[in-house]
ROFI-541791 format. One line per 3 residues: their letters; for each residue z, y, x of N, C-alpha, C. Coordinates in steps of 0.1 Angstrom, whole numbers. Last residue first. Layout:
BEGIN
a = Z,Y,X,Z,Y,X,Z,Y,X  ...;
END
This chain:
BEGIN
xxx = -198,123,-497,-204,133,-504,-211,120,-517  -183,111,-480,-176,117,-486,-185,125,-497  -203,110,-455,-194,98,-470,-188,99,-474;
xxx = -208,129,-441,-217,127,-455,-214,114,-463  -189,127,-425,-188,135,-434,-200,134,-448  -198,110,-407,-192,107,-414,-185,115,-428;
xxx = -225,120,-399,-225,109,-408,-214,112,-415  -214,143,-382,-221,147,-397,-221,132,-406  -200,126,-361,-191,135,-374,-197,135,-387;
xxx = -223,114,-353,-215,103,-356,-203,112,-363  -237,135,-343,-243,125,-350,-233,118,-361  -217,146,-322,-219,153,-337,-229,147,-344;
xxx = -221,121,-301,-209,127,-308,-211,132,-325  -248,124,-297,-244,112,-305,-229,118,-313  -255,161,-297,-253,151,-291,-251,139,-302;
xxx = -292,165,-321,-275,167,-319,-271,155,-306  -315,162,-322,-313,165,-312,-299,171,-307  -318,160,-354,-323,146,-344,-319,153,-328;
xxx = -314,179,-367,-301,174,-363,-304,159,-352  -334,192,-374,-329,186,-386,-323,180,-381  -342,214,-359,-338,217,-367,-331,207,-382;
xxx = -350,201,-338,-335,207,-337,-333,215,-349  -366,173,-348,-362,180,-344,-349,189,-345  -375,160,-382,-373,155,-367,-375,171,-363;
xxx = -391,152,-408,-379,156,-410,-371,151,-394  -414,124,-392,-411,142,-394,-394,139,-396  -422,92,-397,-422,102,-386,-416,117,-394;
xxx = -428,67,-407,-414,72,-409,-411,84,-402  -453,60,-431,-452,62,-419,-430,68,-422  -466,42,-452,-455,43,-453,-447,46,-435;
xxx = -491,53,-456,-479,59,-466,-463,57,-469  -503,24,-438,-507,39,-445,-501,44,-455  -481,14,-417,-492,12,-425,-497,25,-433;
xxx = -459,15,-396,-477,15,-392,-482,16,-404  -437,4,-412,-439,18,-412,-457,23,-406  -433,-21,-431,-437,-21,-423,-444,-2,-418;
xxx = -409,-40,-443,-414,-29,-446,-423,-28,-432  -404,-70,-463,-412,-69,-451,-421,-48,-446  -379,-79,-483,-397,-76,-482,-394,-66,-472;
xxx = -370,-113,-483,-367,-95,-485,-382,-93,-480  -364,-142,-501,-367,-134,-486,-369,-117,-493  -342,-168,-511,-343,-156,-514,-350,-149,-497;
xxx = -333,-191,-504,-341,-195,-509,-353,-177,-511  -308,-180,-478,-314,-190,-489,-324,-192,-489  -325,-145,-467,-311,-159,-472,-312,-167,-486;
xxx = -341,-130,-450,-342,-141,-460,-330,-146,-459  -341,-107,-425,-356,-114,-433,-353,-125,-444  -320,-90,-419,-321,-101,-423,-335,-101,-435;
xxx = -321,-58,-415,-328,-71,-403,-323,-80,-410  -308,-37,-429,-320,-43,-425,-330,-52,-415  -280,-33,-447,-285,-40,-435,-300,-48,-435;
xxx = -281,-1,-457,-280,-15,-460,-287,-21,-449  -262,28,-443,-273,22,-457,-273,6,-458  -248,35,-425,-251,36,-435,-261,34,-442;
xxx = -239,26,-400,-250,32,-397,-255,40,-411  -215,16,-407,-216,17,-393,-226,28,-395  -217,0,-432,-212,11,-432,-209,19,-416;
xxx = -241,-14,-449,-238,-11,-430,-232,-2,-431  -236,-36,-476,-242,-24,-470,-236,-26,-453  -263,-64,-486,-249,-59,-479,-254,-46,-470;
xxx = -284,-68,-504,-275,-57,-511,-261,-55,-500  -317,-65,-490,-307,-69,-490,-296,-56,-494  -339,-43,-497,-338,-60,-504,-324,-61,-505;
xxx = -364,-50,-466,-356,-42,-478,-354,-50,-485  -361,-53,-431,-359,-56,-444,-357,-51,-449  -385,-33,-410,-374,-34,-409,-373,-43,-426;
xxx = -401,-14,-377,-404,-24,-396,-386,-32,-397  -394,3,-363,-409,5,-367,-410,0,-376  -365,24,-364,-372,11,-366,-383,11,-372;
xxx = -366,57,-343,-368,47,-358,-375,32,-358  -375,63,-321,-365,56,-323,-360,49,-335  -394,79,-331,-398,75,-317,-389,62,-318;
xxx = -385,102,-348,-390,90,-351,-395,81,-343  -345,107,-333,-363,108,-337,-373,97,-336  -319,101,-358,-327,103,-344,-341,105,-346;
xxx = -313,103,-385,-309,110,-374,-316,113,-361  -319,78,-396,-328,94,-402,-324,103,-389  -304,63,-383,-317,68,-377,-324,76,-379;
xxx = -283,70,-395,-278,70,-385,-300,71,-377  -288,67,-424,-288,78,-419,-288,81,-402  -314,38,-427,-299,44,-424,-303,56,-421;
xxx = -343,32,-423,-333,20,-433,-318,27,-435  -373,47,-432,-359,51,-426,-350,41,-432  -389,49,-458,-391,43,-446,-381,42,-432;
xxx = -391,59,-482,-379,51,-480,-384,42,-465  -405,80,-486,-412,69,-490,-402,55,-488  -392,102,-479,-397,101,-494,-402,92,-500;
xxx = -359,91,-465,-373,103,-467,-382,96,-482  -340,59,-467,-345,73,-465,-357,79,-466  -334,32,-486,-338,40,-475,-343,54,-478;
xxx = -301,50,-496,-309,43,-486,-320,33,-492  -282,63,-510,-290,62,-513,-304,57,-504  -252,59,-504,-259,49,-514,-271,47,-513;
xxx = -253,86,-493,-244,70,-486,-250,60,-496  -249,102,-513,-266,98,-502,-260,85,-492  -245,116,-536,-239,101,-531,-250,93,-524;
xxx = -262,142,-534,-249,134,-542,-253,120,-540  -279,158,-520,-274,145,-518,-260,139,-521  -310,174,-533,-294,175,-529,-289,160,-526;
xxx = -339,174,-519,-335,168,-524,-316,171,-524  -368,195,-511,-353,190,-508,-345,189,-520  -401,185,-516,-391,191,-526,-375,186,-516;
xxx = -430,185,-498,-419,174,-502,-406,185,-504  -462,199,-503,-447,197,-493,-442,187,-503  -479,218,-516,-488,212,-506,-472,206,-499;
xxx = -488,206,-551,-479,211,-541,-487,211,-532  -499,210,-585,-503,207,-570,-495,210,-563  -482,207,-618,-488,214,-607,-491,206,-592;
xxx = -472,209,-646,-473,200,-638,-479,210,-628  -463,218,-674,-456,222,-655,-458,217,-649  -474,210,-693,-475,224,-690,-469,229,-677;
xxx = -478,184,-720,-475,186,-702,-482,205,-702  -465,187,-752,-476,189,-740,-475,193,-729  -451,190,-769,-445,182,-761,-458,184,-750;
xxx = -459,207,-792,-448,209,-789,-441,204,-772  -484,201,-797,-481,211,-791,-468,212,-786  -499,169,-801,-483,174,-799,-474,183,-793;
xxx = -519,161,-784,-518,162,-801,-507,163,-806  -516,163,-758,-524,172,-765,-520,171,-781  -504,142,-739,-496,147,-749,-503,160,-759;
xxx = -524,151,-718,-513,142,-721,-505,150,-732  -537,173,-700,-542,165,-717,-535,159,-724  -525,177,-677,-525,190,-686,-530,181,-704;
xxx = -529,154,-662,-519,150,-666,-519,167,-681  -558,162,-655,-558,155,-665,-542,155,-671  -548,182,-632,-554,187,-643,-556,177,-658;
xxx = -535,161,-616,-527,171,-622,-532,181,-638  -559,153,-610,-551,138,-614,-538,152,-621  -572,169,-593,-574,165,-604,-567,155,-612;
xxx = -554,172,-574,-559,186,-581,-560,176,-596  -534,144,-564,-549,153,-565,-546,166,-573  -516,127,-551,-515,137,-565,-524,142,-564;
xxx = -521,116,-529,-522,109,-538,-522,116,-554  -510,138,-510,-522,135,-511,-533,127,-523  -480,128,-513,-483,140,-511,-502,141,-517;
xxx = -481,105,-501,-475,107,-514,-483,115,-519  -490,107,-475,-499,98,-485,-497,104,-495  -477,122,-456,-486,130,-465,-488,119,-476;
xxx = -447,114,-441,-459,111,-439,-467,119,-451  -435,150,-424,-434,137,-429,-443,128,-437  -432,173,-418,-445,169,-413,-442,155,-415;
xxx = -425,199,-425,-414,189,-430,-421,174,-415  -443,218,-420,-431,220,-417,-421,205,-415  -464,211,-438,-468,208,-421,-454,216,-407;
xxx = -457,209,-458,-459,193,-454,-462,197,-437  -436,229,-472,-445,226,-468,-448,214,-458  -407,220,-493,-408,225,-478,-423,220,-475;
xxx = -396,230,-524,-407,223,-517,-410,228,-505  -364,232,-535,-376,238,-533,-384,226,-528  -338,218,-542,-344,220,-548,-362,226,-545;
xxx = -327,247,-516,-326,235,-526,-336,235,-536  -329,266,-501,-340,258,-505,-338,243,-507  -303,277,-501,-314,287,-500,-328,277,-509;
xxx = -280,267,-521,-288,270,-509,-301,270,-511  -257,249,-537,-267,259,-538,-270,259,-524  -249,221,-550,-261,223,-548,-262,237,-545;
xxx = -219,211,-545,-224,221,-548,-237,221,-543  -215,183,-542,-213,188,-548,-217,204,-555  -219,178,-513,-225,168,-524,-224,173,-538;
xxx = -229,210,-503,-217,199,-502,-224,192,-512  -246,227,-507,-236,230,-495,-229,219,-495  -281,218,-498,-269,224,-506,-256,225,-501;
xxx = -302,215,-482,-297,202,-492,-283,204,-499  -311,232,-470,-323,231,-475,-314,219,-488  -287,247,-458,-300,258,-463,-307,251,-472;
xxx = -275,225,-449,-267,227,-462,-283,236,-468  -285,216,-422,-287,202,-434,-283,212,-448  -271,227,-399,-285,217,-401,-289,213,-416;
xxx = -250,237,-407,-256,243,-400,-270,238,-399  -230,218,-423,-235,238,-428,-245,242,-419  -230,199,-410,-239,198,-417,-238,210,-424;
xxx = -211,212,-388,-224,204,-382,-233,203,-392  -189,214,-402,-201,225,-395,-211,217,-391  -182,182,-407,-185,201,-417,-194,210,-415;
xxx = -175,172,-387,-189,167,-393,-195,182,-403  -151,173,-388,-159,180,-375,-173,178,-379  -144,159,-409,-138,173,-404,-146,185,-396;
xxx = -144,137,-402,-157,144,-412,-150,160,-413  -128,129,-382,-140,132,-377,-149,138,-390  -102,130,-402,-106,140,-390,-121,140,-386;
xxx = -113,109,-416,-108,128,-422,-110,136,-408  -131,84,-421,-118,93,-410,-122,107,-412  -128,62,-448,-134,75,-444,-122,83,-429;
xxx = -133,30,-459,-124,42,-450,-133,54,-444  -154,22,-485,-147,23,-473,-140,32,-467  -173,34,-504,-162,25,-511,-155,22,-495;
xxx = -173,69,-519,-174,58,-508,-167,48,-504  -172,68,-553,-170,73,-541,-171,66,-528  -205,73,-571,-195,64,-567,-188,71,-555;
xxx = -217,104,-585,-219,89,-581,-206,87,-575  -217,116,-621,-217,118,-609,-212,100,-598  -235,134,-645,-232,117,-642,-229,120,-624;
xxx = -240,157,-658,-231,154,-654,-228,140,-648  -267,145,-666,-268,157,-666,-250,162,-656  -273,121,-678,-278,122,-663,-272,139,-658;
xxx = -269,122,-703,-259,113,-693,-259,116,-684  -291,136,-715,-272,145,-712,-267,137,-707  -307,114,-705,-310,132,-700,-295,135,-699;
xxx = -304,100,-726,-302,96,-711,-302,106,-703  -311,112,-749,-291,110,-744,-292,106,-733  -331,124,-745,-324,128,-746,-312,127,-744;
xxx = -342,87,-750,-348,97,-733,-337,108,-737  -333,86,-774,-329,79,-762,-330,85,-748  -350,95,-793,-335,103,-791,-330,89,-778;
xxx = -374,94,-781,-370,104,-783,-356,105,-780  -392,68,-777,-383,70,-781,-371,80,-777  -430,64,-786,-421,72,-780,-405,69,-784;
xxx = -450,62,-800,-439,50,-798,-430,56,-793  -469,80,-798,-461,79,-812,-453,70,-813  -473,86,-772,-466,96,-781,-458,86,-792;
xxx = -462,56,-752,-475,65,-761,-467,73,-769  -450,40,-726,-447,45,-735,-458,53,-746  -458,28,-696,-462,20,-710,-459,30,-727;
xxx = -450,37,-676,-439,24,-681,-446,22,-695  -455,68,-679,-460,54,-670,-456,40,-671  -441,71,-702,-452,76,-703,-460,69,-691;
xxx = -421,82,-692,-415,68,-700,-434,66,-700  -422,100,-672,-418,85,-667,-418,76,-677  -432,119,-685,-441,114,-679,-434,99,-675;
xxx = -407,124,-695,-415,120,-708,-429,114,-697  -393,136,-680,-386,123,-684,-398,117,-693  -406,156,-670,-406,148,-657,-402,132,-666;
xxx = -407,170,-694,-416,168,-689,-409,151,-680  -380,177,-696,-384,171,-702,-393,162,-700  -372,187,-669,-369,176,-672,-373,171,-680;
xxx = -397,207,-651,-394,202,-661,-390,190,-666  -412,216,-632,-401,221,-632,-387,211,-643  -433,190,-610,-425,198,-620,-414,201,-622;
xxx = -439,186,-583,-448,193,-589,-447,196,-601  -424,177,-557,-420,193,-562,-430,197,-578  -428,152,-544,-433,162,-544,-433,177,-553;
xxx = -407,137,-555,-408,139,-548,-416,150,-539  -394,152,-587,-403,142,-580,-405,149,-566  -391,187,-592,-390,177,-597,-397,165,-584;
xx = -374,217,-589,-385,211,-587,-390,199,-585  -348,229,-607,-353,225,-594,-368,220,-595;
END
């Protein structure tokens, strides 16, 4: 598949070696047979089942609803990743969700990442590349994975759902009680205790919550088949 949010490698190795590699890592500190076993962990590691009541019937009806909107680009089931454009990169003026990310990778910031690791033919960046889109993502255990789209500016699927007109303009991040109503975690408590949550705020620059919208991404289902597709996506 096509790696990071932006699509711009192919390559696990790579993708695991750039991450240890921003965290501070240097070739020759490097720890090898660690990133490796965390790799074969990740390789089969599958997520949590959804820790609440699921109604069978309505994710029943949720089925087609998400073979029809959601499987081409996010695979066929939590489980089976195939389709058409999984894994791929959906151009940015398709997807039309915010760019920052997207924009922040330069040409040139790609061409330097090509030097990294030069004194170590073996291990030398070689898949890195420029996109112009945001990579679909498969969604093993997307009930968890809140917030949504690529900058997490969406707090629930239930609003990934509607259009960004309707999306919470700023919302808490932080808090660990989940919303199994709307799924994801409950975003309006600004602070408990002693403890405050940070303050998202979608106006600002990169962290807009607009695209992945329209009849092609299910924001113009009735509420009814809103409220199937969710529930079928807890089961995934």
């Amino acid at each position: 598949m096509e790696l990071h949010w932006d699509g711009n490698n192919t390559s696990v190795d790579e993708r695991n070696r750039s991450a240890a590699f921003g965290t501070g890592a240097l070739p020759p500190t490097l720890d090898r047979p660690s990133i490796h076993r965390t790799e074969d962990w990740l390789l089969d590691a599958a997520p949590p089942a959804y820790p609440y009541p699921v109604d069978a019937a309505l994710a029943s009806k949720g089925k087609p609803v998400y073979a029809e909107h959601c499987a081409r680009c996010h695979g066929a089931s939590g489980t089976d990743f195939t389709g058409e454009l999984v894994g791929k990169v959906t151009p940015i003026d398709v997807i039309k969700t915010d760019r920052h990310r997207l924009d922040s990778y330069s040409f040139a910031l790609c061409v330097n990442q090509g030097q990294l690791y030069a004194a170590y033919p073996s291990e030398r960046f070689q898949h890195f590349r420029k996109t112009n889109g945001y990579a679909n993502q498969p969604l093993d255990g997307v009930w968890l994975r809140a917030p949504y789209l690529h900058n997490g500016s969406v707090p629930n699927l239930w609003s990934l759902l509607e259009p960004s007109s309707m999306r919470p303009a700023s919302f808490f991040r932080g808090y660990d009680v989940y919303d199994p109503r709307n799924v994801g975690f409950v975003a309006t408590v600004g602070k408990e205790g002693q403890k405050a949550f940070f303050a998202y705020d979608t106006t600002l620059p990169g962290n807009g919550n607009f695209g992945h919208e329209g009849p092609a991404y299910g924001t113009d289902l009735p509420e009814d088949s809103k409220q199937a597709l969710i529930e079928y996506l807890k089961t995934f």
